[in-house]
C-alpha positions in Angstrom: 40.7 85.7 179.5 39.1 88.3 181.7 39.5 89.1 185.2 37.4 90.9 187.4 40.2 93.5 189.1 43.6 93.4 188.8 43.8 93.9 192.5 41.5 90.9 193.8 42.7 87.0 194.1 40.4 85.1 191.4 38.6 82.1 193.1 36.2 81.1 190.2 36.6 80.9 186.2 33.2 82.0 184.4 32.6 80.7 180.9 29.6 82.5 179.2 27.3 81.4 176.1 29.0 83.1 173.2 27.4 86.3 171.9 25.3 85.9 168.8 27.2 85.6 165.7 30.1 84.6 167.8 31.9 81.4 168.0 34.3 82.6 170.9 33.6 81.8 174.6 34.0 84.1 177.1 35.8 83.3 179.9 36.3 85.4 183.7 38.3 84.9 186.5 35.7 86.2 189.4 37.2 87.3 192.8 34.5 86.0 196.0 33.0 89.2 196.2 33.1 90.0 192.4 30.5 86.6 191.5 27.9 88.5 193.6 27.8 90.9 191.6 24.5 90.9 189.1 27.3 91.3 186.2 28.9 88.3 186.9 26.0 85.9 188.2 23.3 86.2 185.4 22.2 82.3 185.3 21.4 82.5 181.9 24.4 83.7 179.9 26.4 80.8 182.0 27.6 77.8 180.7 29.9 76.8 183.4 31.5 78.3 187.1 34.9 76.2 188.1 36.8 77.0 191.3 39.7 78.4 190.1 43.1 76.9 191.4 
């Protein structure tokens, strides 16, 4: 599991369509501010956004 910055409190978990060839889902833990980001919010490479406990 990825996280955007060591240094920010994760609020959401990403998981992301695999990459082609792939059978492994990506998965982020996004800070508030991070999931703004265009990195982080492109609609279609998402399969799911969870708030993150």
């Amino acid at each position: 599991m990825n996280q955007c910055d060591e240094r920010h409190d994760p609020k959401f978990q990403i998981k992301y369509v695999a990459g082609k060839g792939s059978n492994l889902t990506p998965i982020w833990l996004v800070c508030e501010k991070c999931i703004e980001k265009r990195c982080f919010s492109n609609k279609d490479e998402i399969l799911s956004i969870e708030v993150f406990v």
